[in-house]
C-alpha positions in Angstrom: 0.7 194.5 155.3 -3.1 194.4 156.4 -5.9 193.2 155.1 -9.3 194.7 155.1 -12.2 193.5 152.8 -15.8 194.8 152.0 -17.9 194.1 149.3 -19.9 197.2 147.7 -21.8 197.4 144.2 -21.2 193.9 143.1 -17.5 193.4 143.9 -15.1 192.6 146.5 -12.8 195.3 147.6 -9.4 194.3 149.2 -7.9 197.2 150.5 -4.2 196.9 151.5 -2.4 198.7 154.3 1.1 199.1 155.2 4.1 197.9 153.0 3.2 195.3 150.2 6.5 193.6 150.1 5.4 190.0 149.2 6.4 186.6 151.0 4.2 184.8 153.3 1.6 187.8 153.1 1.5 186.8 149.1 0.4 183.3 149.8 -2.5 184.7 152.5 -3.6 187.1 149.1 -3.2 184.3 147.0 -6.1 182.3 149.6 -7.9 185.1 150.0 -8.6 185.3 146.2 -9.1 181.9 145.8 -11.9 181.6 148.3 -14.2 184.4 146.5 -13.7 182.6 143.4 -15.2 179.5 144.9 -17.9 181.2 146.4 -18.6 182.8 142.8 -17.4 186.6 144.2 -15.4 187.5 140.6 -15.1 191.2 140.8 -12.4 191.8 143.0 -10.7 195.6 143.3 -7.6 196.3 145.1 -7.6 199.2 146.8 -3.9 200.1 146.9 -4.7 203.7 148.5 -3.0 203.3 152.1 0.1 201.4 150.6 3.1 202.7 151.9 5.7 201.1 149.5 5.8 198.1 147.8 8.4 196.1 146.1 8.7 193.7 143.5 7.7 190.7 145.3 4.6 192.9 146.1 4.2 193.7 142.4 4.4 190.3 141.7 1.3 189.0 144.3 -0.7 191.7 142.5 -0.1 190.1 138.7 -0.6 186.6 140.4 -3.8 187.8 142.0 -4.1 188.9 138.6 -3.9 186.0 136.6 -5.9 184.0 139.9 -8.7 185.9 138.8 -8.7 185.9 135.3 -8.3 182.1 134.9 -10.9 181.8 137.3 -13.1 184.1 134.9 -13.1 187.2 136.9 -11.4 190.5 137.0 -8.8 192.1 139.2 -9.0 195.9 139.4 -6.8 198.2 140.9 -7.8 201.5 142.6 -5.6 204.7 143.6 -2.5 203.4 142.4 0.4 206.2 143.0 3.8 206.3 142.0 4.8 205.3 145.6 3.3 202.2 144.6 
């Protein structure tokens, strides 16, 4: 999985690449997140648009990220969501 992040009308945009299949990728996602929420950057959407596949471990960074930004009084959106992923 890449990595690729922008920032356009107010929110971050994350847009993953590749397969999304969790692991020590999760824990760079999990950073990643963090860090906008300590520099007060709380609208973060996931672009999930050039995902190849993604498993459950995948599914489950995305809920963490979730749950990251939502206790951190943001929001986590997801954009172009198939059913390959």
């Amino acid at each position: 999985m890449r990595i690729k992040t922008s920032e356009k009308y107010s929110a971050v945009i994350i847009e993953l690449k590749g397969n999304v299949m969790g692991g020590p990728e999760a824990e760079e996602f999990s950073k990643l997140l963090h860090s906008y929420i300590d520099e007060d950057k709380k609208n973060v959407v996931v672009d999930l648009g050039s995902v190849k596949f993604m498993n459950s471990s995948g599914l489950g960074m995305l809920i963490s990220g979730f749950t990251t930004m939502k206790n951190g009084g943001g929001s986590l959106k997801l954009a172009k969501a198939t059913e390959k992923n």
